[in-house]
ZAVEXGU-266697 format. One line per 5 residues: number of its first residue (from 0); for each residue y, x, z of N, C-alpha, C. Coordinates in Angstrom, 1 decimal, padded with zeros to 4 digits. Example, Ala and Ser with C-alpha at 12.3 -4.5 7.8 and 13.67 -1.06 7.14 Angstrom:
0	-005.7,013.2,007.8,-004.5,012.3,007.8,-003.3,013.2,007.8 ~ -002.2,012.8,007.1,-001.1,013.7,007.1,000.0,012.9,007.9
END
This chain:
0	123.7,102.1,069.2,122.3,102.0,069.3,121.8,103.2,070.1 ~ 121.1,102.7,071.1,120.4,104.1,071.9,118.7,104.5,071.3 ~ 119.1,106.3,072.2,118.8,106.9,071.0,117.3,107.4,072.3 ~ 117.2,106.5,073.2,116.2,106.5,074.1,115.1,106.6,074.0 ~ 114.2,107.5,073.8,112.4,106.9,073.6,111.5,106.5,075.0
5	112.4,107.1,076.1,111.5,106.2,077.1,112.5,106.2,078.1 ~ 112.4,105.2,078.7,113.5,105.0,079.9,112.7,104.5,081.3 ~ 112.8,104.9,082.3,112.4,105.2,083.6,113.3,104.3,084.5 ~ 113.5,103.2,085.2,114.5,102.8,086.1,113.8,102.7,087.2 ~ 114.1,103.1,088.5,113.8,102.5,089.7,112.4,102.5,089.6
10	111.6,103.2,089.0,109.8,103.2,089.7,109.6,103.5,090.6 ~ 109.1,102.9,091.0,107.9,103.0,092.1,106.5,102.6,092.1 ~ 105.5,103.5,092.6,103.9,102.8,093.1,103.7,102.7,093.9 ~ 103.0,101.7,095.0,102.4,101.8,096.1,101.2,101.2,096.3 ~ 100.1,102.6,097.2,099.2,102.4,097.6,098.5,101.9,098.8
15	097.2,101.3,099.1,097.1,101.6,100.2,095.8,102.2,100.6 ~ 096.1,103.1,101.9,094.6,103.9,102.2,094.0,103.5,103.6 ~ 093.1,103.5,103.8,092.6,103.1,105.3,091.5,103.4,105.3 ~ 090.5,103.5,106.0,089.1,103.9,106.9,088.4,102.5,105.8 ~ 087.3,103.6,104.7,086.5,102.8,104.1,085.2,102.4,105.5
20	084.5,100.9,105.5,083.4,100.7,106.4,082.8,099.7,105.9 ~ 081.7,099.6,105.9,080.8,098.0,106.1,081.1,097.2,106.7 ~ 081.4,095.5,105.8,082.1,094.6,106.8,081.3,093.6,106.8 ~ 081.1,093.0,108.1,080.2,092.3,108.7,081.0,091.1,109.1 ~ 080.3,089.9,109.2,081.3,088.7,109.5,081.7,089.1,110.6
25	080.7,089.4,111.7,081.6,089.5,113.1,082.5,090.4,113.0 ~ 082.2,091.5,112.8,083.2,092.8,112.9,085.0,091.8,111.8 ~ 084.8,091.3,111.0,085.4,090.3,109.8,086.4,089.2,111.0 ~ 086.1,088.9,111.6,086.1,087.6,112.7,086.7,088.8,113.8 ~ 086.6,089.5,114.5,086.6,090.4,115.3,088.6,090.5,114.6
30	088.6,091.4,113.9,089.2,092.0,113.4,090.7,090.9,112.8 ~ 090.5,089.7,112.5,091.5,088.6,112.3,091.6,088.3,113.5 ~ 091.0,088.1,114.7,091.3,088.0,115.8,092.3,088.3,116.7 ~ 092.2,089.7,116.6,092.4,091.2,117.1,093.8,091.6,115.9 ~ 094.1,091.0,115.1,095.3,091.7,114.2,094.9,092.8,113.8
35	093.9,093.7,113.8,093.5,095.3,113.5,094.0,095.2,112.4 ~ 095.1,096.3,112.1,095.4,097.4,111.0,094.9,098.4,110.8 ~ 094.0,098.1,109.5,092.9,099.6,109.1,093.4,099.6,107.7 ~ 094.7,099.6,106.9,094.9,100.0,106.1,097.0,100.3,105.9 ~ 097.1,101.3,105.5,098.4,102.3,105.9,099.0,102.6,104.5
40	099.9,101.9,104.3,101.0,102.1,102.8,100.7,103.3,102.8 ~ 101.1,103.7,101.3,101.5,104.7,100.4,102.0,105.1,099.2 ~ 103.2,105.5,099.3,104.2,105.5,097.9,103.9,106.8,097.1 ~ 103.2,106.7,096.2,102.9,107.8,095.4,104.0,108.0,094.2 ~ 105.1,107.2,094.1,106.3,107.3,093.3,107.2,106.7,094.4
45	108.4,107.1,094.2,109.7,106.2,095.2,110.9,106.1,094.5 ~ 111.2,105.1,093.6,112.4,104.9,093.2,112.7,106.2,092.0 ~ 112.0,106.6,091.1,112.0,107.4,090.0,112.9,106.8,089.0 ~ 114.0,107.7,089.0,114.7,107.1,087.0,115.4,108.3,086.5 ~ 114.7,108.3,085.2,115.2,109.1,084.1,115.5,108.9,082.5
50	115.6,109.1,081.6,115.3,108.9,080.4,115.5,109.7,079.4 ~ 114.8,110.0,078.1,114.5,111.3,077.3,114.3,110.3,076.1 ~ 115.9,111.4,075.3,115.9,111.2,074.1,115.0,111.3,072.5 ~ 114.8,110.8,071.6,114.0,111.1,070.8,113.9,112.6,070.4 ~ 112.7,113.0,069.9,113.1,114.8,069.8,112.9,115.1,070.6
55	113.2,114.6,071.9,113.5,115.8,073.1,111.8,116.2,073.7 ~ 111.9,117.4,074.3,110.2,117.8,075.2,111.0,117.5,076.6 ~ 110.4,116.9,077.4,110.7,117.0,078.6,109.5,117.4,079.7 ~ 109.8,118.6,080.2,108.7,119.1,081.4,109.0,118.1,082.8 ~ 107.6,117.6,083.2,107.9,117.4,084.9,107.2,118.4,086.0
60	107.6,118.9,086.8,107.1,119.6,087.3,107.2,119.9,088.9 ~ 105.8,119.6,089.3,106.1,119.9,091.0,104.1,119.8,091.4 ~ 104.9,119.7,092.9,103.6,120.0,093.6,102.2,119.1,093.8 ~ 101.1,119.3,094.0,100.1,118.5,094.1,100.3,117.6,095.0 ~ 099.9,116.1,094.7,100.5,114.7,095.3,102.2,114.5,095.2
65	102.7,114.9,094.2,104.0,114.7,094.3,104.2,113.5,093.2 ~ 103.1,112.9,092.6,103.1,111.9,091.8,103.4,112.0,090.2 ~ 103.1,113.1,089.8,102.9,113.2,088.5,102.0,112.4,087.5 ~ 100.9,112.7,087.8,099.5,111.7,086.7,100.1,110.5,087.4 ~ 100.5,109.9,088.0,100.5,108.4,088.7,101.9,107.9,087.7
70	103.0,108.9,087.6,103.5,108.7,086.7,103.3,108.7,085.0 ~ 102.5,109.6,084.6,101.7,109.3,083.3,101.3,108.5,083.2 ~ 100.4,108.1,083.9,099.7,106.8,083.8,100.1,105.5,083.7 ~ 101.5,105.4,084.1,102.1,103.6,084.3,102.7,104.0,083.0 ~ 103.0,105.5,082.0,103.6,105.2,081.0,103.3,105.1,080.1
75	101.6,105.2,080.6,100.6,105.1,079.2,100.0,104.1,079.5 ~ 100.1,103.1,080.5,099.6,102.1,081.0,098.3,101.1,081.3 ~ 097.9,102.7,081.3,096.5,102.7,082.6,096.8,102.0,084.0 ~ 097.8,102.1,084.7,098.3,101.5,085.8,099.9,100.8,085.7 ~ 100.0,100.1,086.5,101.3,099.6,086.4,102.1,099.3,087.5
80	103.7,100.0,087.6,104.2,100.0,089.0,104.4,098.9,090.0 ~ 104.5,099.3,091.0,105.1,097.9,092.3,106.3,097.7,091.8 ~ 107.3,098.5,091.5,108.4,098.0,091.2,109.4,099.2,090.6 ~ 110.2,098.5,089.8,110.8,098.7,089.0,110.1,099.0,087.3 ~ 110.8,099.4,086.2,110.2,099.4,084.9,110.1,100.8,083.9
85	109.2,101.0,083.4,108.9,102.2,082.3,108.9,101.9,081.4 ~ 109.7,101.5,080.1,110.2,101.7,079.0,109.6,102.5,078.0 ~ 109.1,102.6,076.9,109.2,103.8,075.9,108.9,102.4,074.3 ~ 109.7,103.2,073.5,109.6,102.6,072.1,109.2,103.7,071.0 ~ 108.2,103.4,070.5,107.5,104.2,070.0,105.4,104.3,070.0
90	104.9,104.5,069.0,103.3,104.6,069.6,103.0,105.9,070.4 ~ 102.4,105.7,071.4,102.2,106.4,072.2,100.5,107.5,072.5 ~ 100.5,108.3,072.6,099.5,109.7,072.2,099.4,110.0,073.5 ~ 098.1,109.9,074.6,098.0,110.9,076.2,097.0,111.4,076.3 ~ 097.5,112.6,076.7,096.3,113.8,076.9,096.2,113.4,078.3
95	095.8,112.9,079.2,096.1,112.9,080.5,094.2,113.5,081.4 ~ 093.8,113.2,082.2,092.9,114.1,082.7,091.2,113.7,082.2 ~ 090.8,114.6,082.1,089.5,114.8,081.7,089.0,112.9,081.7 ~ 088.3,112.6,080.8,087.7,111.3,081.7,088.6,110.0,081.2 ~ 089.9,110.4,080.5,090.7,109.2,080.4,091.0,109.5,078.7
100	090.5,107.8,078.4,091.2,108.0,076.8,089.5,107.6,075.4 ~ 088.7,108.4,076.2,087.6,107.9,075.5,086.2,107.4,076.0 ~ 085.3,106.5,075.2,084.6,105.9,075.9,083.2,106.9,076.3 ~ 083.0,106.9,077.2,081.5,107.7,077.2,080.2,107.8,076.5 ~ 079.9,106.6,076.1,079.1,106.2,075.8,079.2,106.1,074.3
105	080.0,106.4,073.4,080.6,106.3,071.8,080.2,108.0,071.7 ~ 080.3,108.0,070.8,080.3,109.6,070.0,081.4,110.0,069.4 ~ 082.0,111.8,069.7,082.9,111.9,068.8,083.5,111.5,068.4 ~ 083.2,110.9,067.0,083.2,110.3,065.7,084.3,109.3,066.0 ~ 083.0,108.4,066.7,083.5,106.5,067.1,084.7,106.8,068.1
110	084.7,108.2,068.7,086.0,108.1,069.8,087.3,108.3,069.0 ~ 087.0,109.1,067.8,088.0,109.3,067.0,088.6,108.3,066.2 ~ 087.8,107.1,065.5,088.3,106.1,065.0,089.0,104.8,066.2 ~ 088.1,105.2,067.4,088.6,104.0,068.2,090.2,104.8,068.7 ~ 090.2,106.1,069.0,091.8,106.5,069.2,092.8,106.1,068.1
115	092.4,106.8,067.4,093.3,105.7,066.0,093.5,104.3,065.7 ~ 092.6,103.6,066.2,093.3,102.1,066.1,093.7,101.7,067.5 ~ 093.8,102.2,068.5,094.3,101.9,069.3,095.8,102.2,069.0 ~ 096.1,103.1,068.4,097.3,103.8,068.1,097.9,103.1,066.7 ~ 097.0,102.1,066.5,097.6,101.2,065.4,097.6,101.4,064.1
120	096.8,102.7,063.9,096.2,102.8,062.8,095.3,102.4,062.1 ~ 095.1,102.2,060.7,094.4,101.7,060.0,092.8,102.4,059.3 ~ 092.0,102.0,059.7,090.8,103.0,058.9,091.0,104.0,058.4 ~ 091.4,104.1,056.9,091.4,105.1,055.7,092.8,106.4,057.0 ~ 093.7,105.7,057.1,094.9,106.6,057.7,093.8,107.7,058.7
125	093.3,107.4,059.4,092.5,107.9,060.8,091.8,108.9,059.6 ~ 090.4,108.6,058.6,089.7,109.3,058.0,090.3,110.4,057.2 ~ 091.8,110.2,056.8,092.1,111.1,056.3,093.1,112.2,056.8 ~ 092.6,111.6,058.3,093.1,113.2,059.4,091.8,113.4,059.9 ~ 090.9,112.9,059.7,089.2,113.4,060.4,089.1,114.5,060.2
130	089.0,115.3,058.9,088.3,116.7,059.2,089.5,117.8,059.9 ~ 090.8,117.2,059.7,092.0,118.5,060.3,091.5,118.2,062.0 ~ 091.5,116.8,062.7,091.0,116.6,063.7,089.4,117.2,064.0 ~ 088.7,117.5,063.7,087.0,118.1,063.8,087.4,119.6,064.1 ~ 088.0,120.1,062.8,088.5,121.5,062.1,089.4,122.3,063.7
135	090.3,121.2,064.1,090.8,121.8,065.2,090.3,122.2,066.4 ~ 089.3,120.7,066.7,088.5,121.1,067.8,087.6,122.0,067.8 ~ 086.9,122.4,066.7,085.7,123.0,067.0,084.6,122.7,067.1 ~ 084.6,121.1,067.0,082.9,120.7,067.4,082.3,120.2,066.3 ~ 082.7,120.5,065.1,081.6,120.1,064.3,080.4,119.5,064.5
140	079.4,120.5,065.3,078.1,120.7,065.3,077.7,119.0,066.2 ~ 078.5,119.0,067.3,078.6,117.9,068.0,079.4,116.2,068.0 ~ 079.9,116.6,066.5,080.4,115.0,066.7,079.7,113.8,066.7 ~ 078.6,113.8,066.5,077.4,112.8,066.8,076.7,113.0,067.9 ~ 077.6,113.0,068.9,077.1,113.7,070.4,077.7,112.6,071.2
145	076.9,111.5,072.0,078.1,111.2,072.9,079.1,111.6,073.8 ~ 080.1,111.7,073.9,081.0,112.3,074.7,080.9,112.7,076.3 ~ 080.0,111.5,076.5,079.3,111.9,078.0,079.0,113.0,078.0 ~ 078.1,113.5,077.2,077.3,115.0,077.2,078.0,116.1,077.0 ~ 079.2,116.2,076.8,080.4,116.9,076.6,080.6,117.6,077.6
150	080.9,118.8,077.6,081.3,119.8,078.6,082.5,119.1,078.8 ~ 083.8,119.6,080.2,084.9,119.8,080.1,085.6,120.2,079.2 ~ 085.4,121.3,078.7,086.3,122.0,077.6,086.1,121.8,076.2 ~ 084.8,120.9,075.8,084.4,120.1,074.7,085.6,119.0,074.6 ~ 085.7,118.2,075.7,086.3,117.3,075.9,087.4,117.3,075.9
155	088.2,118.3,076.4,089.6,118.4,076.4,090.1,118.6,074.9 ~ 088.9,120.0,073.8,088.9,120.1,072.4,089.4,118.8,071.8 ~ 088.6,118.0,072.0,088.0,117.0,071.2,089.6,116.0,071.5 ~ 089.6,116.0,072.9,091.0,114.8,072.8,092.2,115.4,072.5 ~ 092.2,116.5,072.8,093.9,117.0,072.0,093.9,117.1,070.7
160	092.9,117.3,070.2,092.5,117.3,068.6,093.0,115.8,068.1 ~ 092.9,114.9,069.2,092.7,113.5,068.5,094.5,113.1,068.6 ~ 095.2,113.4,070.0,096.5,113.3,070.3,097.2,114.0,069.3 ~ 096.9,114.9,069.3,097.6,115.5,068.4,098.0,115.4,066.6 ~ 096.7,114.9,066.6,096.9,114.8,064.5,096.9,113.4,064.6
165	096.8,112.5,065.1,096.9,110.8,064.8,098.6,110.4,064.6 ~ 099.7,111.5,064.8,101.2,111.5,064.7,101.4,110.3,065.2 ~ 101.3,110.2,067.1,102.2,109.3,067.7,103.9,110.2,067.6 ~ 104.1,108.9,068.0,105.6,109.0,068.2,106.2,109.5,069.5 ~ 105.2,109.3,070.8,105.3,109.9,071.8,104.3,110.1,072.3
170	103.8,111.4,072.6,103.0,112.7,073.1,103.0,112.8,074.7 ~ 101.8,112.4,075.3,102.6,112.6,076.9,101.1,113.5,077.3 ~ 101.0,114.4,077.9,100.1,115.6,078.0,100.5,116.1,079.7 ~ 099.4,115.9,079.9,099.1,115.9,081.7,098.5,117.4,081.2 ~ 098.2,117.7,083.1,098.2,119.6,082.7,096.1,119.6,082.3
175	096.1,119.0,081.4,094.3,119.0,080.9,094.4,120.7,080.2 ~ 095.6,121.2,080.0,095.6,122.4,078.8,095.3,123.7,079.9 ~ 095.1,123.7,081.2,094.8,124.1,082.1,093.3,124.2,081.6 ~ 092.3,123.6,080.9,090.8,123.9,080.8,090.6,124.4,080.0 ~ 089.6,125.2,080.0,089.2,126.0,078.4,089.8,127.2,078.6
180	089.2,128.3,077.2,089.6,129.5,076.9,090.7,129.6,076.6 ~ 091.8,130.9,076.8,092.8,131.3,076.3,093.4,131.2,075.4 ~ 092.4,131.2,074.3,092.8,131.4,072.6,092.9,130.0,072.6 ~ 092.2,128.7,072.8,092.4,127.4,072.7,093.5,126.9,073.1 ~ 093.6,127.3,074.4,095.5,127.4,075.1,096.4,127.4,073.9
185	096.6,128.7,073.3,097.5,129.3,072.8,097.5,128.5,071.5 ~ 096.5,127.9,070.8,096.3,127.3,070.0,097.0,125.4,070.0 ~ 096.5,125.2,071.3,097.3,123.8,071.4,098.5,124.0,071.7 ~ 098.9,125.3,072.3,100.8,125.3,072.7,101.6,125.6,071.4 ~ 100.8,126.4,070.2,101.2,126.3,068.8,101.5,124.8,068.6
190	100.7,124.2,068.3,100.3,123.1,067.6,101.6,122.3,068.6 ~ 101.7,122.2,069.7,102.6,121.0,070.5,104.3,121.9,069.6 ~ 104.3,123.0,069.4,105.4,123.4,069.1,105.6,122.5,067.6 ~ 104.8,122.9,066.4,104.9,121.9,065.3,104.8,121.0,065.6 ~ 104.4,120.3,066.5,104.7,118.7,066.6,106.2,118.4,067.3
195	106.3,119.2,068.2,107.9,119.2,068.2,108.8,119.3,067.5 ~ 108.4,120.2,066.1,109.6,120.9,065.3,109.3,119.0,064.2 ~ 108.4,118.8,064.0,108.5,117.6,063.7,109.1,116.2,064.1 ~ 109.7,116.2,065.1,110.6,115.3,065.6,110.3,114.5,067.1 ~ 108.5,114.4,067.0,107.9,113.4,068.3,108.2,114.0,069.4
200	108.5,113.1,070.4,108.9,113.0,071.6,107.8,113.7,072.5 ~ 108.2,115.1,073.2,107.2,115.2,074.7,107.2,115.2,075.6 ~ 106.4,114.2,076.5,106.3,114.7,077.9,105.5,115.2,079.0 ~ 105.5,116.5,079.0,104.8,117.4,079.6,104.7,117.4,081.4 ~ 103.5,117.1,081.5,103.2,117.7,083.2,102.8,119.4,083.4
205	103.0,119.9,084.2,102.8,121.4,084.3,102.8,121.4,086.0 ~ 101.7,123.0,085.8,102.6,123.4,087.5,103.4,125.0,087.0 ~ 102.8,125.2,085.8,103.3,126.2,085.0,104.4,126.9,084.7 ~ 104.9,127.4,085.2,106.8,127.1,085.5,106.9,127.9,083.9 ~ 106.4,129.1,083.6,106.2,129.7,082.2,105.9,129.0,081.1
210	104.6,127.8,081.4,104.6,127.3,080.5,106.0,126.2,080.0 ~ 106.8,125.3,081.3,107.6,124.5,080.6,108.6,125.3,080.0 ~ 108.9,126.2,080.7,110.1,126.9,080.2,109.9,127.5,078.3 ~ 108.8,127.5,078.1,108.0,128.0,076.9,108.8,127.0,076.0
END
């Protein structure tokens, strides 16, 4: 029996970019005519495969546009590849960037019960991690606040608070821990550490070369 929690074969994404414009029938007619190419592939993954055992933290780490969040994202499956497949067994927890994960327009509260059933939890289970989840983040004052209104660093609180105590089985955390104050840092790199020593699976984006090696 493999002891896999996510498996990676042959991904790939492809994009395409070209000259946004206003299209007019003629210019429309013009352009079918004329064969014009105004949009230019883009592989923002090429042929990616890896896989990471249960337990295990695995850092990815590289340069800006080298396809990291594009990767997060098909494994939390916000997007989905051109080709080949992403794998993981287990419920799944993503810190990924500001903006992804809760509704704007919900409050705190409602973002907290809607993360937990998404995550296949049951009412009472979710409520009776609510105040350790509040307690962590810090916003008491604000969980009857829509989340729109949320600073950055409110927001980042508020969702690692939620990723973190809802005990998925796999943890995937994009570099969001880049926002905020210091002591908050230090505080979620604690907390990812107990959730490791606890058994769930991580996989970390960084540019941090200190922080993966951490």
């Amino acid at each position: 029996m493999s002891s896999f929690v996510i498996k990676v074969e042959s991904l790939s994404k492809q994009y395409f970019i070209g000259k946004q414009q206003t299209v007019y029938l003629r210019s429309a007619l013009r352009n079918l005519f004329t064969k014009q190419q105004r949009l230019e592939e883009f592989w923002a993954l090429k042929d990616v495969t890896f896989s990471v055992e249960e337990g295990e933290m695995f850092g990815i780490v590289g340069k800006n546009g080298a396809g990291k969040s594009t990767l997060l994202k098909i494994l939390s499956k916000i997007t989905y590849p051109t080709t080949g497949k992403a794998i993981i067994n287990g419920r799944v927890g993503s810190l990924l960037e500001v903006g992804t994960g809760f509704h704007p327009e919900l409050t705190g509260r409602e973002n907290i019960y809607l993360n937990g059933s998404l995550l296949g939890m049951n009412r009472s289970d979710i409520k009776s991690r609510f105040d350790a989840i509040l307690a962590f983040s810090e916003l008491e004052k604000f969980v009857e606040t829509p989340v729109k209104h949320f600073s950055t660093g409110m927001y980042v609180r508020l969702a690692f608070a939620v990723a973190a105590h809802l005990e998925p089985e796999v943890l995937i955390i994009d570099e969001v821990l880049s926002v905020g104050d210091i002591a908050f840092q230090e505080k979620c790199l604690n907390k990812i550490e107990e959730i490791k020593n606890n058994g769930t699976t991580i996989l970390m984006v960084s540019h941090n070369m200190d922080l993966v090696n951490r």
